[in-house]
mmCIF file of the N, C-alpha and C atoms, coordinates in Angstrom:
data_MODEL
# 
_entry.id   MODEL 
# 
loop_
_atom_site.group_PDB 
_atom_site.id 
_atom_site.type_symbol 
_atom_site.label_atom_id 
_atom_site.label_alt_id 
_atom_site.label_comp_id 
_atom_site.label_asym_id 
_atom_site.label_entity_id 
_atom_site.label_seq_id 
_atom_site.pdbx_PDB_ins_code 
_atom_site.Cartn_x 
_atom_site.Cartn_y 
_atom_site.Cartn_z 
_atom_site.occupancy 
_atom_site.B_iso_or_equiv 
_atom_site.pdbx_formal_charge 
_atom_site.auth_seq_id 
_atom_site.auth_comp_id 
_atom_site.auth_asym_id 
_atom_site.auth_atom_id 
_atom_site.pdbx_PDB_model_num 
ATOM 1  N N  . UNK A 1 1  ? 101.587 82.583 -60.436 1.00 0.00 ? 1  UNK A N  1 
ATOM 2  C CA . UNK A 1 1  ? 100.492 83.390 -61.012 1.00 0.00 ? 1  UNK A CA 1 
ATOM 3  C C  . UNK A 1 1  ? 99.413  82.457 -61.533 1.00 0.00 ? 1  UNK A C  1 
ATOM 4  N N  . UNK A 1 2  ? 97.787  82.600 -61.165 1.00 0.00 ? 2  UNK A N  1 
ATOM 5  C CA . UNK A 1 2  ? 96.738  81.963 -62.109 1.00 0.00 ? 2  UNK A CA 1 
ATOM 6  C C  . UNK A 1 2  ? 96.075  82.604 -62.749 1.00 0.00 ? 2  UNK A C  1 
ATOM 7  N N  . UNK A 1 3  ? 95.795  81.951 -63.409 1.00 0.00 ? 3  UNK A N  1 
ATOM 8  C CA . UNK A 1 3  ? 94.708  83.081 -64.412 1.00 0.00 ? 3  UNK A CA 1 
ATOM 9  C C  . UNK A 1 3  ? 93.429  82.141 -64.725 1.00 0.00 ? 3  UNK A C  1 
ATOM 10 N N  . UNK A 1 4  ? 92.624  83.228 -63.705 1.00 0.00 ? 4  UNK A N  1 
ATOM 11 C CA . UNK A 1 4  ? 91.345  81.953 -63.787 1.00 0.00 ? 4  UNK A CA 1 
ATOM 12 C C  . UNK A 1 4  ? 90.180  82.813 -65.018 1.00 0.00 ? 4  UNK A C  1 
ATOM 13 N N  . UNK A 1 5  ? 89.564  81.488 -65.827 1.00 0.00 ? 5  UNK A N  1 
ATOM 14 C CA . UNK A 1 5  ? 88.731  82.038 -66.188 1.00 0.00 ? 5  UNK A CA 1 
ATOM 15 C C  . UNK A 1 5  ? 87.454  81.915 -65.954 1.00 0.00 ? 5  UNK A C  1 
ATOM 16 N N  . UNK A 1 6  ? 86.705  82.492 -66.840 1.00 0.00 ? 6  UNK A N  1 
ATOM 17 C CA . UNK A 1 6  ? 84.830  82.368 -66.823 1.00 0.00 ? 6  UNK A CA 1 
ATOM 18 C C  . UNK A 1 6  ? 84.320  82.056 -67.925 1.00 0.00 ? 6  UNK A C  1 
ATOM 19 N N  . UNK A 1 7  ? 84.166  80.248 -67.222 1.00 0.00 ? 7  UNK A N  1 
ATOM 20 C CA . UNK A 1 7  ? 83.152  79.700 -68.340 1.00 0.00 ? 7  UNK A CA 1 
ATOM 21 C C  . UNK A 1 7  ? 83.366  77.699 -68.323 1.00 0.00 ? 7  UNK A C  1 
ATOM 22 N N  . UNK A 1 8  ? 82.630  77.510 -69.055 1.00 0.00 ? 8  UNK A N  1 
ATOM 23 C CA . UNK A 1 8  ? 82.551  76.037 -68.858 1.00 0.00 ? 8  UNK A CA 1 
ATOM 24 C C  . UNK A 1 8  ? 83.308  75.367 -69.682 1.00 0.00 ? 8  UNK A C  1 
ATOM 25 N N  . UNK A 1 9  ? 84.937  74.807 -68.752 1.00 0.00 ? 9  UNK A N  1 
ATOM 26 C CA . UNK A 1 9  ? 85.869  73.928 -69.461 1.00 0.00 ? 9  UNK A CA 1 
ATOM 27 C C  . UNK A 1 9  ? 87.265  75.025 -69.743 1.00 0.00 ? 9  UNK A C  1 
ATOM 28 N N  . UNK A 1 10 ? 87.217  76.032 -68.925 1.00 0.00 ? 10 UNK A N  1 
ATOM 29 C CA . UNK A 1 10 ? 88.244  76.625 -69.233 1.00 0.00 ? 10 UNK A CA 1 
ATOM 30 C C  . UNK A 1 10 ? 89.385  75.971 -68.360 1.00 0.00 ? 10 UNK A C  1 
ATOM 31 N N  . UNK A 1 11 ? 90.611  76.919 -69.349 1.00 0.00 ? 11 UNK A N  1 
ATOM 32 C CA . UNK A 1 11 ? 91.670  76.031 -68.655 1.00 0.00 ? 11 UNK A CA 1 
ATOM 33 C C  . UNK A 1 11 ? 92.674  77.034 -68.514 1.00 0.00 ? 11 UNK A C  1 
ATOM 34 N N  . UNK A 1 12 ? 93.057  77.001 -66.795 1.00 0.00 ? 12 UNK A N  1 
ATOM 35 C CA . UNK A 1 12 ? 94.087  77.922 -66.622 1.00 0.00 ? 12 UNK A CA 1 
ATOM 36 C C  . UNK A 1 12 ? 94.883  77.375 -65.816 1.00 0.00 ? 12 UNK A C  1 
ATOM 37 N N  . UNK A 1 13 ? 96.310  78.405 -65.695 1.00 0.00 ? 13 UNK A N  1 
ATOM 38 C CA . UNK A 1 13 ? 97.640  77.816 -64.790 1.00 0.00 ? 13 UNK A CA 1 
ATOM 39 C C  . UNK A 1 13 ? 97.554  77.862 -63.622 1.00 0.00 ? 13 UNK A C  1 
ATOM 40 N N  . UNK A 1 14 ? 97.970  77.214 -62.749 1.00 0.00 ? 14 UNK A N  1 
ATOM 41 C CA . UNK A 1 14 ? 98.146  77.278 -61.362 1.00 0.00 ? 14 UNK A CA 1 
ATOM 42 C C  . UNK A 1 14 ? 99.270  76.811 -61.174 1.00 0.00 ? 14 UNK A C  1 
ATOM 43 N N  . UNK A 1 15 ? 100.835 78.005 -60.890 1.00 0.00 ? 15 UNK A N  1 
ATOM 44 C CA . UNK A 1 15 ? 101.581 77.824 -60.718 1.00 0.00 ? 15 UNK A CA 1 
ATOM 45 C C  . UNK A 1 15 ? 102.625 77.430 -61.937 1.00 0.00 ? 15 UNK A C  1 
ATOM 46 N N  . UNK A 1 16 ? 102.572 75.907 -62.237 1.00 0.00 ? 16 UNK A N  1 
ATOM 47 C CA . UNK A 1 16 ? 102.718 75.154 -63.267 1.00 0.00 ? 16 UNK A CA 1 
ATOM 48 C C  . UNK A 1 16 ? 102.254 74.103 -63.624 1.00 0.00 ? 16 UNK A C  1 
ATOM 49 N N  . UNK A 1 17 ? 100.845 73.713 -62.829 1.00 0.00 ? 17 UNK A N  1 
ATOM 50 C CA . UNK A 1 17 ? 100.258 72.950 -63.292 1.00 0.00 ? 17 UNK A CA 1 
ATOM 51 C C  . UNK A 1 17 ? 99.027  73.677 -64.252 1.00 0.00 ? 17 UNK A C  1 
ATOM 52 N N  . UNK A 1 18 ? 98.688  72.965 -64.896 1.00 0.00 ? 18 UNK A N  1 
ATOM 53 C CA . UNK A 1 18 ? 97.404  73.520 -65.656 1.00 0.00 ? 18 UNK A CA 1 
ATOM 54 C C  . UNK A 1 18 ? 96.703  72.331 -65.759 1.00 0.00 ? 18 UNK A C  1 
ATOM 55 N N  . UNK A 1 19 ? 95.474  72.944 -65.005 1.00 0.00 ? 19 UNK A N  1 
ATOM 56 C CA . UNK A 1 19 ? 94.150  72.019 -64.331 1.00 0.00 ? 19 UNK A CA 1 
ATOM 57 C C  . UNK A 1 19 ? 92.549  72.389 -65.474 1.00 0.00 ? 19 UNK A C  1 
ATOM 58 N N  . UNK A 1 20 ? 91.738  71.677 -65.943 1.00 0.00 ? 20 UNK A N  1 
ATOM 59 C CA . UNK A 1 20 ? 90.580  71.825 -66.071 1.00 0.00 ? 20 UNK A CA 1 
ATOM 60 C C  . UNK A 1 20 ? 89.338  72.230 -65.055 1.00 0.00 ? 20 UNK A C  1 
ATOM 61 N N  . UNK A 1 21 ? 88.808  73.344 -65.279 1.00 0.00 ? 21 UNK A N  1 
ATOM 62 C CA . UNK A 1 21 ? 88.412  73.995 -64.267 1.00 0.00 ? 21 UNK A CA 1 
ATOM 63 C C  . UNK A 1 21 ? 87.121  73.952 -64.979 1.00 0.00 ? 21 UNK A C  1 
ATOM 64 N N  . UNK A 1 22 ? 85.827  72.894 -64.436 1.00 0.00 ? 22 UNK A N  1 
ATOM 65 C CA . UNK A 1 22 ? 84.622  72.466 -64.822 1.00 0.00 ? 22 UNK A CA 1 
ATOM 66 C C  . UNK A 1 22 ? 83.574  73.329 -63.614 1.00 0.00 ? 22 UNK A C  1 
ATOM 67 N N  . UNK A 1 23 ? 82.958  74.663 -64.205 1.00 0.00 ? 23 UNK A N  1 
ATOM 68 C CA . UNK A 1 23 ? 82.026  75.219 -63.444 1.00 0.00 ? 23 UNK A CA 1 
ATOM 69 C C  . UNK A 1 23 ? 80.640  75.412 -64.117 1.00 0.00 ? 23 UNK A C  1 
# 
């Protein structure tokens, strides 16, 4: 399961990694 979010520097799971997601 991910749970992406919206916004700058959020941080969600992928799987079991949890990545910084810079948009």
């Amino acid at each position: 399961a991910a749970a992406a979010g919206v916004g700058v520097g959020q941080f969600y799971r992928n799987g079991s990694v949890v990545q910084m997601r810079v948009v």
